[in-house]
C-alpha positions as CSV (number, residue, x, y, z in Angstrom):
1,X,5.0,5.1,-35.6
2,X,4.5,2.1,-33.7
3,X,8.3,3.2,-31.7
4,X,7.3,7.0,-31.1
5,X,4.7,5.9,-29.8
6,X,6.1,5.4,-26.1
7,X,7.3,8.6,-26.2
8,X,4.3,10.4,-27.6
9,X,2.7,8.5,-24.2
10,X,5.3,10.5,-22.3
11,X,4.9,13.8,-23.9
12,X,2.2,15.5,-21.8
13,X,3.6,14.2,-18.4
14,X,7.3,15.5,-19.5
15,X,6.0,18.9,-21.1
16,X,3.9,19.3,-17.2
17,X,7.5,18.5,-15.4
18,X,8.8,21.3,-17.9
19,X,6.8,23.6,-17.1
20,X,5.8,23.5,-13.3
21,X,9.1,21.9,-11.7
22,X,11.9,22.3,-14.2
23,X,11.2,25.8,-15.2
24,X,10.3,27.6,-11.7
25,X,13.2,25.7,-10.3
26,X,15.5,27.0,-12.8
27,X,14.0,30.5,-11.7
28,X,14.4,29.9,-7.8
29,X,17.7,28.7,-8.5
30,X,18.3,31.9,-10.2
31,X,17.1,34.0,-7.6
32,X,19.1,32.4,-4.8
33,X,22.8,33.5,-6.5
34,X,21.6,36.6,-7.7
35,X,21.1,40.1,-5.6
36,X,21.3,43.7,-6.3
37,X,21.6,42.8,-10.3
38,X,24.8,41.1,-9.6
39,X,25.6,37.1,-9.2
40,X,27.1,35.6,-6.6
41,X,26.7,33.7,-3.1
42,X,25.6,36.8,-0.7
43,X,22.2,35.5,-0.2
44,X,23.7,31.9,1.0
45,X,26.2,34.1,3.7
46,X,23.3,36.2,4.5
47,X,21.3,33.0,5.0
48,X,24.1,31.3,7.1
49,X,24.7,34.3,9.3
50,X,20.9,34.9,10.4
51,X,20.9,33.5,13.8
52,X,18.0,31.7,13.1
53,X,18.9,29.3,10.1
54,X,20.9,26.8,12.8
55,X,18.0,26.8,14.9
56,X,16.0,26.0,11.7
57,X,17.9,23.7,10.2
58,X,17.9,21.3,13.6
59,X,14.7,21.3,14.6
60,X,13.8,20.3,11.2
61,X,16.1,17.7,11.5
62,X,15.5,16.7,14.7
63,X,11.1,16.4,13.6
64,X,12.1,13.9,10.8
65,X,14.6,11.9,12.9
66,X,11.9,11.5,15.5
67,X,8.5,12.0,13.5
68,X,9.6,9.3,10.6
69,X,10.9,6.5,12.3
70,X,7.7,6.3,14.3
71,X,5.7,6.1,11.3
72,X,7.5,4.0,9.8
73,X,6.7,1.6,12.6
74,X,3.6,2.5,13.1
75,X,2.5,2.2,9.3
76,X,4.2,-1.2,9.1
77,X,1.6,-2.4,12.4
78,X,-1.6,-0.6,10.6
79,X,-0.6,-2.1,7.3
80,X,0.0,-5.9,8.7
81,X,-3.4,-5.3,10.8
82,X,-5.3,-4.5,7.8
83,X,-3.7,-7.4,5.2
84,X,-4.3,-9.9,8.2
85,X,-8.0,-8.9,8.2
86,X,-10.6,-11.2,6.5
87,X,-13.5,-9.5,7.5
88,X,-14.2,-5.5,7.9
89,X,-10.8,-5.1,6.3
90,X,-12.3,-2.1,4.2
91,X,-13.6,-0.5,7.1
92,X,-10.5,-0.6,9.2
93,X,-8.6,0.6,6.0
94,X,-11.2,3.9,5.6
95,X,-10.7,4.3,9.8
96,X,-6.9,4.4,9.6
97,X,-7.2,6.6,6.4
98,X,-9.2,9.4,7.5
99,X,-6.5,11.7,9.0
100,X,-5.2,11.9,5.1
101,X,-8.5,13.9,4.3
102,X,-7.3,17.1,7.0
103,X,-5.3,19.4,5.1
104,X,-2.0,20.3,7.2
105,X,-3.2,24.0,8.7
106,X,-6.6,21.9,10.2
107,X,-4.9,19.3,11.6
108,X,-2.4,21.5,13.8
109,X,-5.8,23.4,15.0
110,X,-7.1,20.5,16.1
111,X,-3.9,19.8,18.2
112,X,-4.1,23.6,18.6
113,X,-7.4,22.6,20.8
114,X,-6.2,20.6,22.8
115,X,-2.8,21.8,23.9
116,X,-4.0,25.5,24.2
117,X,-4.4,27.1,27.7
118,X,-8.7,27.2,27.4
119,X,-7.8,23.7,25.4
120,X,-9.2,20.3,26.5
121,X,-5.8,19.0,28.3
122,X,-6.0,21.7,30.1
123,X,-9.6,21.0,31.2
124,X,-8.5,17.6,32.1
125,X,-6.1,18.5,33.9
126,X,-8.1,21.3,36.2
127,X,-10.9,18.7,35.9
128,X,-8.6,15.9,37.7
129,X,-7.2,18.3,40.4
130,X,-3.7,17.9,39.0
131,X,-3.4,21.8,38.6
132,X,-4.8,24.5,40.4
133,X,-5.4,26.8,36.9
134,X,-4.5,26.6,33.1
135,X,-1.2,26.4,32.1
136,X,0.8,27.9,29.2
137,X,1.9,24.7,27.4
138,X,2.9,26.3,24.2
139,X,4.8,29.3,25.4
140,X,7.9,30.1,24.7
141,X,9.1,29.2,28.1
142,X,8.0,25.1,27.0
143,X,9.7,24.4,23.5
144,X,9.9,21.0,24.1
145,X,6.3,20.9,25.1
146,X,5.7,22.3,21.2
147,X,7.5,20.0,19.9
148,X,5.7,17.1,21.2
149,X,2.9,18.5,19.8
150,X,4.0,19.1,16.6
151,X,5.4,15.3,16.7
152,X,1.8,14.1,17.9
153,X,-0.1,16.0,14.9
154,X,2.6,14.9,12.6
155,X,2.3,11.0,13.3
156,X,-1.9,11.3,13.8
157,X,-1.6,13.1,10.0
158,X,0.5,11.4,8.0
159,X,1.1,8.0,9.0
160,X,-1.8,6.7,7.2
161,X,0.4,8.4,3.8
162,X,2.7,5.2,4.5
163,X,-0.2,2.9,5.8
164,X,-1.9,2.8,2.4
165,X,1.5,2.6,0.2
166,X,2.6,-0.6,2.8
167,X,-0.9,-2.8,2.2
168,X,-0.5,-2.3,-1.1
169,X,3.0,-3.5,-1.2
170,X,2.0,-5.9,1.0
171,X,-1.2,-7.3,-0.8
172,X,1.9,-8.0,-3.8
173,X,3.3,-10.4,-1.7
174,X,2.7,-13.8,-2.7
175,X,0.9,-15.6,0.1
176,X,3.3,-19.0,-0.7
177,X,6.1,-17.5,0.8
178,X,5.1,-17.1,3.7
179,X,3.6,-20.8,3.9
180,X,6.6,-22.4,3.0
181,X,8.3,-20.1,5.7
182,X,6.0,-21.2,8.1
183,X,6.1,-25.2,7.2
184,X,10.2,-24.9,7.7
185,X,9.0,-23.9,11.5
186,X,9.7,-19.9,11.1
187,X,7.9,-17.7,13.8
188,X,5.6,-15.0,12.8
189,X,8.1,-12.4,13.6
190,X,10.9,-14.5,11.1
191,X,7.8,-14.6,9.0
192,X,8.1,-10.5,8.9
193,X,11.6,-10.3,8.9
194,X,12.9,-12.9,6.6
195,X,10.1,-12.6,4.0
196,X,7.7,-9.7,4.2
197,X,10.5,-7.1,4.5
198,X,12.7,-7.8,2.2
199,X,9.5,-8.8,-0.4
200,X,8.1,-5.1,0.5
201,X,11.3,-2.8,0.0
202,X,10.0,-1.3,-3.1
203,X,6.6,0.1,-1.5
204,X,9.6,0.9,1.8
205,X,11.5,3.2,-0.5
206,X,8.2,5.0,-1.8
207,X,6.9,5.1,1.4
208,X,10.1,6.6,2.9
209,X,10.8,8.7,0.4
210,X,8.0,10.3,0.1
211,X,7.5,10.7,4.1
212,X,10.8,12.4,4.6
213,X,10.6,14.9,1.2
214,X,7.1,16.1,3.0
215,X,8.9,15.7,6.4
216,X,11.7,18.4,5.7
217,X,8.5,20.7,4.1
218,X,6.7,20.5,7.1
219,X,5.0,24.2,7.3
220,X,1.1,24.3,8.1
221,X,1.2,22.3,11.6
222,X,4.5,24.1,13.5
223,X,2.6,27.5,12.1
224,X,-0.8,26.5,14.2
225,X,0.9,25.2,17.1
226,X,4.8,27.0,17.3
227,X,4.1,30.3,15.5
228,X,7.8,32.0,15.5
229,X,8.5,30.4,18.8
230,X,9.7,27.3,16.7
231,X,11.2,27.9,13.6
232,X,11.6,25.4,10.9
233,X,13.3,25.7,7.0
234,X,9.9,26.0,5.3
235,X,8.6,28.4,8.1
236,X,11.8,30.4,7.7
237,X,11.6,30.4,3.5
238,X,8.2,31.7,4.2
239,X,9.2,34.6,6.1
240,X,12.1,36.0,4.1
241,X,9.8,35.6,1.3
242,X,6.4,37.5,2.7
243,X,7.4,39.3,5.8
244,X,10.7,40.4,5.0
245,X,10.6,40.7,1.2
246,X,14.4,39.2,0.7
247,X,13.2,36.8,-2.1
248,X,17.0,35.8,-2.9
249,X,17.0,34.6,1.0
250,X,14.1,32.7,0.9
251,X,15.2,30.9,-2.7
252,X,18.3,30.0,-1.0
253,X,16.0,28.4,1.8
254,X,14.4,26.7,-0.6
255,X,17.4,25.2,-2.3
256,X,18.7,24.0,0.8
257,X,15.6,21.8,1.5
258,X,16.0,20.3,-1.8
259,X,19.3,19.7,-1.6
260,X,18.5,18.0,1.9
261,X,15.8,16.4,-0.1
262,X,17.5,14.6,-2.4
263,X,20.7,14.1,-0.6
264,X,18.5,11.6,2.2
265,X,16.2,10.3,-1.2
266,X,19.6,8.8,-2.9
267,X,20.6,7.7,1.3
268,X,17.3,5.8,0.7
269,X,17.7,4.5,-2.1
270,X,21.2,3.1,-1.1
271,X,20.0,1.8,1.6
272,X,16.9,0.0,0.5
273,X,18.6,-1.2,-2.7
274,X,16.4,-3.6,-5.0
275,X,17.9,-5.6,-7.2
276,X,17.0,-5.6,-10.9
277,X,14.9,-8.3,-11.6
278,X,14.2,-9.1,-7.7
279,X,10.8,-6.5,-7.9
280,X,7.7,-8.4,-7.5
């Protein structure tokens, strides 16, 4: 008994992976080679040919490889701030955090109020005599100007996701290393480089990994402030699947994101590579 039991521990958390990722991916999976009865790869050419999946597929791209890396950076400065902190650390922690109670769909209408014609930067800008009347920002006319703001409502959202999984990395450290780094005459910046990077590349590769997955599934916040006028993979799995009711289509969608998914997780992994027995 005493050797099942491990794996009676791991019974209910493997039976809920069964059943609500293994099994309806098996299903979508299904979906996306089959059409008309009949099994095969028409829904991936259809996907391919539709003039918008390239358009899709890069700006997606293009919002992780600008969206993440700032983040990261900024996470890493919050999280530093915060372990640094002797007093009011708590405080400061629950400040940074807040963004991570505002669900997707509110955040982008909050950046909705603001870049909208009646919004406040408009107001600002009448109020300061810069421009004579309201102007369109998110028109179809400015796509740049959307997305800017779905990079802004991005970073103010989420980077508090990688905030909290960096001081706890970071609280791991022990503080010794960093006294012995600084008794050998090492700056505070060689302090961060040489020791707490290296130290924190486990809670780096959570951190990341998780960022990017929800990165690439980004939905809610180009909806609010984009609409159709920029289209992303998730945005795109949602239409074929509700307005256009081509559920093969959007199942192929959704097997690309995973496949991006897990092709940049095991890039992450490669990259941030621990060591067995180096984990703190």
């Amino acid at each position: 008994m005493p050797r099942m039991l491990p794996y009676l521990l791991l019974l209910p958390a493997t039976a809920f992976l069964c059943v609500f990722f293994l099994y309806p991916f098996v299903l979508v999976a299904i979906d996306s080679i089959s059409r008309d009865g009949s099994y095969g790869i028409e829904n991936y050419r259809r996907m391919l040919g539709h003039w918008k999946f390239g358009t899709a597929f890069w700006n997606t791209m293009l919002l992780a490889a600008v969206v993440v890396p700032i983040q990261l950076a900024m996470a890493l400065s919050m999280a530093t701030v915060v372990s640094k902190l002797q007093r009011g650390r708590s405080a400061v922690l629950y400040i940074f955090a807040i963004p991570l109670g505002i669900s997707d769909l509110a955040a982008g209408l909050i950046w909705l109020s603001i870049f909208e014609q009646s919004g406040f930067l408009n107001s600002l800008l009448v109020g300061l005599g810069l421009v004579e009347k309201p102007i369109l920002l998110l028109g179809y006319q400015n796509v740049w100007i959307i997305f800017i703001a779905i990079v802004l409502a991005e970073i103010w959202r989420a980077t508090a996701i990688m905030m909290v999984i960096l001081v706890a990395g970071m609280g791991l450290i022990p503080k010794e290393y960093g006294e012995a780094a600084e008794v050998f005459g090492a700056s505070k910046w060689q302090r961060f480089v040489r020791v707490t990077l290296p130290m924190l590349k486990p809670s780096l590769q959570t951190a990341l990994i998780l960022r990017v997955i929800l990165a690439f599934e980004v939905f809610a916040v180009v909806a609010a402030l984009g609409g159709t006028q920029f289209p992303v993979l998730m945005s795109e799995t949602y239409n074929w699947q509700f307005a256009m009711q081509e559920r093969g289509i959007a199942a192929a969608y959704a097997m690309v994101i995973l496949g991006v998914s897990v092709a940049f997780t095991i890039l992450i992994l490669r990259l941030l590579h621990v060591p067995k027995g180096a984990r703190l």
